[in-house]
N, CA, C and O of each residue as an XYZ file, in Angstrom:
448
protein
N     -18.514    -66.764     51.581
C     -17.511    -67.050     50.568
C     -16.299    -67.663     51.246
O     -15.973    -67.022     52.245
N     -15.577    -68.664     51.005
C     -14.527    -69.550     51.301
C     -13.284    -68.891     50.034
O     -13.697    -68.330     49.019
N     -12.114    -69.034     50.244
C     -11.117    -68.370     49.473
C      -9.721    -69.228     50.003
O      -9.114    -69.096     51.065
N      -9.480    -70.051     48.984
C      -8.569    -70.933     48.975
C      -7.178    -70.645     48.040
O      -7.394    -70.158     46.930
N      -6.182    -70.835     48.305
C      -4.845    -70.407     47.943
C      -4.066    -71.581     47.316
O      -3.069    -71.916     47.957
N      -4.395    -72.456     45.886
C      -3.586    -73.381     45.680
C      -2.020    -74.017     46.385
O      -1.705    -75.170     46.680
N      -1.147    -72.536     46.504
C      -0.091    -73.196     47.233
C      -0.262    -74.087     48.997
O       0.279    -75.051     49.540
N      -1.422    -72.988     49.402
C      -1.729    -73.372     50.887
C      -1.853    -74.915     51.347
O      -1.376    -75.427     52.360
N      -2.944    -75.766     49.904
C      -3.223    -76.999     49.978
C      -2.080    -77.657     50.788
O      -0.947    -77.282     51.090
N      -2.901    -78.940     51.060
C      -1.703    -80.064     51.371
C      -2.220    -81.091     50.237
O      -3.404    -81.273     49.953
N      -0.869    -81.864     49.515
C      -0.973    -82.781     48.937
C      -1.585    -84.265     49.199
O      -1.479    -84.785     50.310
N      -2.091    -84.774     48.352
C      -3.299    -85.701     48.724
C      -1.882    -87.282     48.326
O      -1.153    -87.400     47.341
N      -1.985    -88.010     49.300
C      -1.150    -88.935     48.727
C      -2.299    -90.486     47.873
O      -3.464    -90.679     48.219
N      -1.709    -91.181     47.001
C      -2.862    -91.911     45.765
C      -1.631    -93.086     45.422
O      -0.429    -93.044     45.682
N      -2.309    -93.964     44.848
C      -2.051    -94.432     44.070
C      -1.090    -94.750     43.265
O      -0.379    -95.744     43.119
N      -1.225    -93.377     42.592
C      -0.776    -93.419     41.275
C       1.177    -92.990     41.545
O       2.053    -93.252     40.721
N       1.353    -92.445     42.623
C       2.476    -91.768     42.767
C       2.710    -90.143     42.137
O       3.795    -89.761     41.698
N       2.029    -89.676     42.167
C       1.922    -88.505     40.999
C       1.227    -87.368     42.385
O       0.549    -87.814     43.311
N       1.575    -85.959     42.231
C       1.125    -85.550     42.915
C      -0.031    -84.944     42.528
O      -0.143    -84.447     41.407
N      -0.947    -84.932     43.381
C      -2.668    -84.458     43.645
C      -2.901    -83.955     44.293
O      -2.733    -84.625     45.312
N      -3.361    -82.762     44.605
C      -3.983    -81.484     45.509
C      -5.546    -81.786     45.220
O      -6.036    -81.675     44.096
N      -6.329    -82.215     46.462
C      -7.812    -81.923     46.474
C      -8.241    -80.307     46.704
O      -8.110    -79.804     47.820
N      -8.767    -79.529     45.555
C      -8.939    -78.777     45.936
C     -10.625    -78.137     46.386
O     -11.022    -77.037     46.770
N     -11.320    -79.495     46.096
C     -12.898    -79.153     46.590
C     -13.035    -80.716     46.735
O     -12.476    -81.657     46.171
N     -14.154    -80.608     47.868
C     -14.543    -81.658     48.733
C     -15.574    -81.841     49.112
O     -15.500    -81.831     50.341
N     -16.859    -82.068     48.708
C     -17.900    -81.504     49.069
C     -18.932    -82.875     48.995
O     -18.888    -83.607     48.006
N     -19.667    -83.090     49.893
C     -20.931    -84.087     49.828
C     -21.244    -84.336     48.430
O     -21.520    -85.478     48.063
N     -21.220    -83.234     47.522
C     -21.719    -83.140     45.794
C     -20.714    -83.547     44.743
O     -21.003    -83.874     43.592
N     -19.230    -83.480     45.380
C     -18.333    -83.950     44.127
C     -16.687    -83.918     44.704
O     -16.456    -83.820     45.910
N     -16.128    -83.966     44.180
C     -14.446    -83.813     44.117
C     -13.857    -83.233     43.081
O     -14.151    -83.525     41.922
N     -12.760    -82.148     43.474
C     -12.032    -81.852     42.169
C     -10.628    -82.277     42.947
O     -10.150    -82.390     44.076
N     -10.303    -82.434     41.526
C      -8.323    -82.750     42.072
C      -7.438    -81.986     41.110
O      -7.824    -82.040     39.942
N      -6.685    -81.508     41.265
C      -5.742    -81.184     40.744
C      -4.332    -82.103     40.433
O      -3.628    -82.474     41.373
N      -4.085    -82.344     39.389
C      -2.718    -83.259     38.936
C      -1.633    -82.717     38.445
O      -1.797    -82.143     37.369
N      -0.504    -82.713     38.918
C       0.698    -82.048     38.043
C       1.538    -83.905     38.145
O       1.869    -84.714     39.012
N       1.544    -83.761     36.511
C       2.645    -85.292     36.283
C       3.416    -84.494     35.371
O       3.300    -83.764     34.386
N       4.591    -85.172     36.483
C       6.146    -84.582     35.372
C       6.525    -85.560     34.130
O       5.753    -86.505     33.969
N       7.456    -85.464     33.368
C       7.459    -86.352     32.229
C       7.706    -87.708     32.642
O       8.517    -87.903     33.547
N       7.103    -88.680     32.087
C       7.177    -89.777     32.155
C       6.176    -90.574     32.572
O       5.714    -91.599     32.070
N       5.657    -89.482     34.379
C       4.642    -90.054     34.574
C       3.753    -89.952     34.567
O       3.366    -88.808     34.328
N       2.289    -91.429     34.909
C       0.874    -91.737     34.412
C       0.026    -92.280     35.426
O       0.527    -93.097     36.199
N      -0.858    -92.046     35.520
C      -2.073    -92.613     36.179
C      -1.976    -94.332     36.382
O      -1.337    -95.018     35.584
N      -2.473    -94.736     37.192
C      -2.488    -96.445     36.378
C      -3.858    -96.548     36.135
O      -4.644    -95.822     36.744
N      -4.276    -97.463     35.217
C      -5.743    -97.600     34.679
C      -6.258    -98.062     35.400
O      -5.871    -99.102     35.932
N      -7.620    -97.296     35.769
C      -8.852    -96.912     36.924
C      -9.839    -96.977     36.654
O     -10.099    -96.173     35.760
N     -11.078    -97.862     37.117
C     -12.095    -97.270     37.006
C     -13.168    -96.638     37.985
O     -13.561    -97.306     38.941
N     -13.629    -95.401     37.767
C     -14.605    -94.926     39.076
C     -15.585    -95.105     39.189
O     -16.214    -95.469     38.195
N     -16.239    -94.954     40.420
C     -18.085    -95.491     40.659
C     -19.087    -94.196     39.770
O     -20.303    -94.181     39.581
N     -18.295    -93.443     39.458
C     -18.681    -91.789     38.673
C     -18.612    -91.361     37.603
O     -17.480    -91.520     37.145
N     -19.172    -90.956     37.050
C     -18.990    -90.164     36.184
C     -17.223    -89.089     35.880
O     -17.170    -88.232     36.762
N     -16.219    -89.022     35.119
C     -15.613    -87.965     35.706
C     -14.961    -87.048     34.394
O     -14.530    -87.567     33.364
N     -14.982    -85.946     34.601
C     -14.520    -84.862     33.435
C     -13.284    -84.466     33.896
O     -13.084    -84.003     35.019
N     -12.477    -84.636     33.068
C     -10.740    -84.039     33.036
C     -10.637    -82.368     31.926
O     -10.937    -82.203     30.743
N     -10.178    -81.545     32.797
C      -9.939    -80.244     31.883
C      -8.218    -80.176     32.288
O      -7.579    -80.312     33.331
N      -7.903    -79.907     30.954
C      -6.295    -79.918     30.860
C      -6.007    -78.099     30.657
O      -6.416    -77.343     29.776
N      -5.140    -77.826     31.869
C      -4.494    -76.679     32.447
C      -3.357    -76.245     31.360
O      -3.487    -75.313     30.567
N      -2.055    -77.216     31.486
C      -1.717    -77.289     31.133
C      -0.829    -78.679     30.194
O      -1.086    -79.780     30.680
N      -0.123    -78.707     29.295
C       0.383    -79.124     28.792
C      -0.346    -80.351     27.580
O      -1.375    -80.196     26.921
N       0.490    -81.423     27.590
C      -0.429    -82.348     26.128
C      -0.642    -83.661     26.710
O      -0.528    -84.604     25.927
N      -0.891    -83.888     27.767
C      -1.016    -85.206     28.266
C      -1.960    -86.389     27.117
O      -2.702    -85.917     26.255
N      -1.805    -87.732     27.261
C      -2.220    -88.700     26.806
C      -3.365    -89.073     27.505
O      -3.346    -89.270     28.720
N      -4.461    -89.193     26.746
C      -5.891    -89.843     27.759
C      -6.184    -90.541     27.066
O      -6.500    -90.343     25.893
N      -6.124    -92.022     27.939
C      -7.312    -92.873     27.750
C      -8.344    -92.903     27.952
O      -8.561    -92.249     28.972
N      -9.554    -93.472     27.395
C     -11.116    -93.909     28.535
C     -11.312    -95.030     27.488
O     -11.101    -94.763     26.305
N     -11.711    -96.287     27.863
C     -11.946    -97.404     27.364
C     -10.899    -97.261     26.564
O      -9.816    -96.741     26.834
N     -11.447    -97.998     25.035
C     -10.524    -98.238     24.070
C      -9.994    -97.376     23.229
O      -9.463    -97.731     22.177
N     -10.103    -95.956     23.679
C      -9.546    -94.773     22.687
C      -8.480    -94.091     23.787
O      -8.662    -93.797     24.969
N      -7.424    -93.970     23.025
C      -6.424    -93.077     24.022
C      -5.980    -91.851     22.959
O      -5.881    -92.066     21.751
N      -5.764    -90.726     23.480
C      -6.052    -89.865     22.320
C      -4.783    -88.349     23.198
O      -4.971    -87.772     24.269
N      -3.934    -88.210     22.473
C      -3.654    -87.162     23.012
C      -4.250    -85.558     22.714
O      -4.645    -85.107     21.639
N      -4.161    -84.801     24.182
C      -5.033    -83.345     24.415
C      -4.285    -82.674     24.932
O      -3.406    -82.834     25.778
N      -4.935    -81.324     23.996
C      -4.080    -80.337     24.897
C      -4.912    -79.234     25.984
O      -5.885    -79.551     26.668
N      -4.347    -78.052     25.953
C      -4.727    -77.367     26.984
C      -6.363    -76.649     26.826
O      -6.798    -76.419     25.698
N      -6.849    -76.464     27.555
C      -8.036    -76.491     26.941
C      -9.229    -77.116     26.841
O     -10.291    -76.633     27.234
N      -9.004    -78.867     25.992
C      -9.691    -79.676     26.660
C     -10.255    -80.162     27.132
O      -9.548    -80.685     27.993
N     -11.709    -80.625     27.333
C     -12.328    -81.318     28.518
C     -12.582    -82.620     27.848
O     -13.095    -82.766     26.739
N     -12.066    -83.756     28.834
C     -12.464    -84.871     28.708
C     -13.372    -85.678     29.130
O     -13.132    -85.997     30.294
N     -14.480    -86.246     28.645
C     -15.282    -86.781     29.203
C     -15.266    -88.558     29.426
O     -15.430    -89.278     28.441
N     -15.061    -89.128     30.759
C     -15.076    -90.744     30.735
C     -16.459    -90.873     31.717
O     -16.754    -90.306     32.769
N     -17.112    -91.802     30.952
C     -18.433    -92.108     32.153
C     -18.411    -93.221     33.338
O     -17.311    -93.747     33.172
N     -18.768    -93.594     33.979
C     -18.506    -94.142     35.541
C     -18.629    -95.470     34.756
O     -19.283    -95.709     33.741
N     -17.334    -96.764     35.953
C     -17.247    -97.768     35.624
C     -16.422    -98.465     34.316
O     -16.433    -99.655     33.999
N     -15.591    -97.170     33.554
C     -15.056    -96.969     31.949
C     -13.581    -96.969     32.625
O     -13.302    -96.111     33.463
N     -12.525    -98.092     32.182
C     -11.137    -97.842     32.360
C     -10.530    -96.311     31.738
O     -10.966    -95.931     30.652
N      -9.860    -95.756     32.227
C      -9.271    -94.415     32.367
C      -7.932    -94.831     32.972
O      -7.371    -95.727     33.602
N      -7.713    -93.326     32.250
C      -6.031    -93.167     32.425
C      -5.701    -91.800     32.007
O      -6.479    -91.102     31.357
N      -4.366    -91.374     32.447
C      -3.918    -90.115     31.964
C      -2.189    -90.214     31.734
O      -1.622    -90.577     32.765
N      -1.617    -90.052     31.010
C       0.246    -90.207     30.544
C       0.451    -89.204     29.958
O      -0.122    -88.729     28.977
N       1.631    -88.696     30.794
C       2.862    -87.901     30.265
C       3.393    -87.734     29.453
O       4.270    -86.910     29.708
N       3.423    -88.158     28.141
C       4.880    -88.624     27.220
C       5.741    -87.861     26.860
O       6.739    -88.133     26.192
N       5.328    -86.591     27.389
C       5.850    -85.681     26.854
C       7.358    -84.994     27.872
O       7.529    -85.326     29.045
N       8.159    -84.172     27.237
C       9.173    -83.900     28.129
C       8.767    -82.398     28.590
O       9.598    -81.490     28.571
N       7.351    -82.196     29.028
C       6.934    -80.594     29.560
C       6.317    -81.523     30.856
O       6.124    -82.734     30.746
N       6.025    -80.704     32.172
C       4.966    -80.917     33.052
C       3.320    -80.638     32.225
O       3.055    -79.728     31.440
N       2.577    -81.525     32.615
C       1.032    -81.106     32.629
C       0.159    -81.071     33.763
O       0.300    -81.948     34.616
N      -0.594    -80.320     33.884
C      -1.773    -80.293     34.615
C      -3.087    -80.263     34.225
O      -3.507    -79.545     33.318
N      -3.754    -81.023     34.882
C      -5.385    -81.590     34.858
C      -5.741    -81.241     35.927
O      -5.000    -81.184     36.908
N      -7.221    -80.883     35.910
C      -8.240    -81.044     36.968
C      -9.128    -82.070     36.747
O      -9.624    -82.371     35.661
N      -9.325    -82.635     37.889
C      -9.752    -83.723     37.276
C     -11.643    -83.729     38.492
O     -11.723    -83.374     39.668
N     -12.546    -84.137     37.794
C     -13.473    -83.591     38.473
C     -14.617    -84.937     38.138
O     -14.902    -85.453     37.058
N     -15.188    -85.288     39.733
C     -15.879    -86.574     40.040
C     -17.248    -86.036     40.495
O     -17.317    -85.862     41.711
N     -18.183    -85.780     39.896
C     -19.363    -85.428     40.573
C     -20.436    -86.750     39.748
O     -20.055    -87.205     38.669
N     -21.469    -87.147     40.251
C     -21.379    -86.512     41.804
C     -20.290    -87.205     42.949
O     -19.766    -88.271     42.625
N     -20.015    -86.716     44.031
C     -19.112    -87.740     45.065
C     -19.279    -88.801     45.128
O     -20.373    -89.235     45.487
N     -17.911    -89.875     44.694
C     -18.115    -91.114     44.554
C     -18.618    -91.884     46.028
O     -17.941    -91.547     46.999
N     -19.333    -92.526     46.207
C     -19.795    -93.422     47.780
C     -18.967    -94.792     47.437
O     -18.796    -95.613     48.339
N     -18.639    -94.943     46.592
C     -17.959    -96.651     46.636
C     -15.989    -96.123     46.344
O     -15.648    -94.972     46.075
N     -15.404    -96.839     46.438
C     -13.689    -96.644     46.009
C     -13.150    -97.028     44.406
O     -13.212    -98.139     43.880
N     -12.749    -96.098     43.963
C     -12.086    -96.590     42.812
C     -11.568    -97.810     42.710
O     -11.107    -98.454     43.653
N     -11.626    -98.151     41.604
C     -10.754    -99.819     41.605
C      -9.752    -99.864     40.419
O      -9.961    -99.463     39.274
N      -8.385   -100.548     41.019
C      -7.474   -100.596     40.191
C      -7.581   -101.841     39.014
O      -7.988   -102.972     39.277
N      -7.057   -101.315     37.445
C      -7.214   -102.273     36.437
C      -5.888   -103.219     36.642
O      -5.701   -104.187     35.904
C-alpha cells in the first residue's frame, strides 16, 4: 500500500497557468487535480485519450466539443480522445476537478 498526503505533492507546472497537482502516475493512466480560482480556465485542448472530469468542488463551466454546460459538485464529465475540451471559472468561488486520462496518454496534448 502507497499513502499519499495531498498537501505533500509538488505542483505540476502546464499550460494553462492554473495550478495542478499530479496525484497518480502510472503506466495505466493519470489523475490531476485542478484548483482554478475565479476567473480562471483551461485553454481549449485536445487529448490523445479518452478523459473523465469529477468536480470536487464548486460550479465550474465545461466544454467538450460544441456543448459547454455548467456542473456542479458531484459531476462526472465525460470528453472522448481527440474532442476540444475545456474547463472555466466564472464563478466568484474556487473549484476543484480531478481530472482523469486513462489509459496514459503516449502522444502530447495539443493546443486549440
Amino acid at each position: 500500500m502507497e499513502i499519499k498526503n495531498y498537501s505533500d505533492l509538488q505542483k505540476s507546472d502546464n499550460p494553462h497557468g492554473v495550478q495542478a497537482t499530479k496525484i497518480h502516475d502510472s503506466k495505466n493512466g493519470v489523475v490531476m487535480h485542478l484548483l482554478l480560482k475565479s476567473g480562471e480556465s483551461l485553454k481549449p485542448h485536445k487529448t490523445p485519450v479518452d478523459v473523465s472530469f469529477y468536480v470536487l468542488e464548486g460550479t465550474p463551466t465545461i466544454m467538450v466539443g460544441d456543448e459547454k454546460v455548467q456542473v456542479k459538485k458531484d459531476d462526472i464529465i465525460e470528453s472522448p480522445k481527440d474532442i476540444v475540451h475545456c474547463i472555466y471559472n466564472e464563478s466568484s468561488n474556487d473549484i476543484r476537478v480531478l481530472v482523469m486520462k486513462l489509459p496514459r496518454p503516449t502522444a502530447k496534448t495539443s493546443m486549440v
